[in-house]
C-alpha positions as a Markdown table, in Angstrom:
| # | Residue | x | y | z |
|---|---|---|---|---|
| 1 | Unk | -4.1 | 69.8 | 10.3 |
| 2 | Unk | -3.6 | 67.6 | 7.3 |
| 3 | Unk | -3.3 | 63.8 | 7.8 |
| 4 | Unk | 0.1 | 62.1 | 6.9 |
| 5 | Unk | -0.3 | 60.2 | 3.7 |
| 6 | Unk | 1.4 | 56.6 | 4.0 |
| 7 | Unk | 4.0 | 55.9 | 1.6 |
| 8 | Unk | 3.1 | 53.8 | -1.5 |
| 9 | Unk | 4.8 | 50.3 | -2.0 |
| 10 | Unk | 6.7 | 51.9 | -4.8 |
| 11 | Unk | 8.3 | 54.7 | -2.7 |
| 12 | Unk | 9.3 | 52.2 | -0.2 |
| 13 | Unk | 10.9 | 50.1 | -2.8 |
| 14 | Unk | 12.7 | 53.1 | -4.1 |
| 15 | Unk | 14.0 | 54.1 | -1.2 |
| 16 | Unk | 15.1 | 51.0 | 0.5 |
| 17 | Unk | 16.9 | 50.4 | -3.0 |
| 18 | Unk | 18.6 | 53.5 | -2.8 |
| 19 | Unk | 19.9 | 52.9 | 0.7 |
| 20 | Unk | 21.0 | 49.4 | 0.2 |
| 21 | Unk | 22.9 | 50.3 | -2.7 |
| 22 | Unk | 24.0 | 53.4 | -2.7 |
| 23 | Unk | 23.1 | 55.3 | -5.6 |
| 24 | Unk | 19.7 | 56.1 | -7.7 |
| 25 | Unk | 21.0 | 54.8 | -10.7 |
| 26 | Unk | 21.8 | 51.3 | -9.2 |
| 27 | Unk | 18.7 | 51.3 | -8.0 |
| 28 | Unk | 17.1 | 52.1 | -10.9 |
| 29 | Unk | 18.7 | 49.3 | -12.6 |
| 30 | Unk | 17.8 | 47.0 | -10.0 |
| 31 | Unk | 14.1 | 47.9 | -10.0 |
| 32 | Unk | 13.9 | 48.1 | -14.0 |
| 33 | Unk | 13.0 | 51.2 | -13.9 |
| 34 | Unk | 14.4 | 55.0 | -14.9 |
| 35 | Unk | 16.6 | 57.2 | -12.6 |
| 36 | Unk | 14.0 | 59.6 | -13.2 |
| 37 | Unk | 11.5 | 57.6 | -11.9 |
| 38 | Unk | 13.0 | 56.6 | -8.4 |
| 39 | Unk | 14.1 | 60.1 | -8.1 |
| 40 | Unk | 10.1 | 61.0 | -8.6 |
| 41 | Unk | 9.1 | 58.5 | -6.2 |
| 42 | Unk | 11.8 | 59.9 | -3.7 |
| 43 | Unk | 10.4 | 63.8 | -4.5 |
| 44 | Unk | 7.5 | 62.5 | -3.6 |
| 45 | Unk | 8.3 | 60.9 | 0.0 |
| 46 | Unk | 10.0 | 64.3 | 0.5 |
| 47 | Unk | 7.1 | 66.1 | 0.1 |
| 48 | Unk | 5.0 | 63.7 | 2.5 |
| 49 | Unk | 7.8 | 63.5 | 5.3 |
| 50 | Unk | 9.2 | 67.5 | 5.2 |
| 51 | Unk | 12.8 | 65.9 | 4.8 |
| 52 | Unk | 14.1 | 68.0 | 2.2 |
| 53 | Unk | 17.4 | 65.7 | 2.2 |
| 54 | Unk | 18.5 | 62.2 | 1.6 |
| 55 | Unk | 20.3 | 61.3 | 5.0 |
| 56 | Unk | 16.9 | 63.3 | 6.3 |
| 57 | Unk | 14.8 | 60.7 | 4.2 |
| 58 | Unk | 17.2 | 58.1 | 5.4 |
| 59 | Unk | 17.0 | 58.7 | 8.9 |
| 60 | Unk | 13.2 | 59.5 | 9.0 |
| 61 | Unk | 12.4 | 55.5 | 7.4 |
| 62 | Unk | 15.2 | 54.1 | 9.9 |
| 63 | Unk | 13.4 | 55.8 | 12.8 |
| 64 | Unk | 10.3 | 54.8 | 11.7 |
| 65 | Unk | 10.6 | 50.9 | 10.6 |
| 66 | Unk | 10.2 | 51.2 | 7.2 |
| 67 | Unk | 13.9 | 50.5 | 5.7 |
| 68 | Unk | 13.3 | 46.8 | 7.1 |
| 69 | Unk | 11.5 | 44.9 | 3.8 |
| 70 | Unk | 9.5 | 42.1 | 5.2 |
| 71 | Unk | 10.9 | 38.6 | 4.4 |
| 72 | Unk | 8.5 | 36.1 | 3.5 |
| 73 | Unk | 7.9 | 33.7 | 6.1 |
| 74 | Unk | 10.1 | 34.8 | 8.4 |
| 75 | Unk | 8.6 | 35.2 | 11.9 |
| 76 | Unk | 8.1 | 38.5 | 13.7 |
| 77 | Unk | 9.0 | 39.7 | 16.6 |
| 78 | Unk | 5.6 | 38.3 | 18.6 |
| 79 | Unk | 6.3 | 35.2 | 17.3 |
| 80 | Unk | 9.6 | 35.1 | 18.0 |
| 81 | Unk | 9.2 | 35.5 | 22.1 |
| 82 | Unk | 8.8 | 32.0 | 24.1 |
């Protein structure tokens, strides 16, 4: 059985642009960088994940933590409990 490759910080970027704002090209715009290339970085997430859709893509990241960007400086959930 193949190991699951981790998502680069790029694909992450990609896709949390894409569900914060809706569309690839806004999110290009946002990231400075083509359509083309956060579509490739999305392709690519597909092909790590097996979601062969957007919500799928969506959903998978959600259920897994990964839509949340970490803030800097802001404390995390350990540090938060008294």
């Amino acid at each position: 059985m193949e190991r699951f490759k981790e998502p680069t910080p790029g694909e992450l970027e990609a896709l949390r642009a894409v569900a914060r704002l809706g569309t690839i090209r806004e999110a290009a715009a946002e990231l400075c960088v083509s359509p083309h290339t956060v579509d490739s970085r999305l392709d690519s997430l597909r092909g790590k994940t097996g979601c062969r859709y957007l919500p799928q893509l969506f959903w998978w990241a959600a259920a897994s933590g990964l839509l949340l960007s970490p803030v800097e400086g802001a404390p995390t959930p350990a540090k938060s409990l008294p």
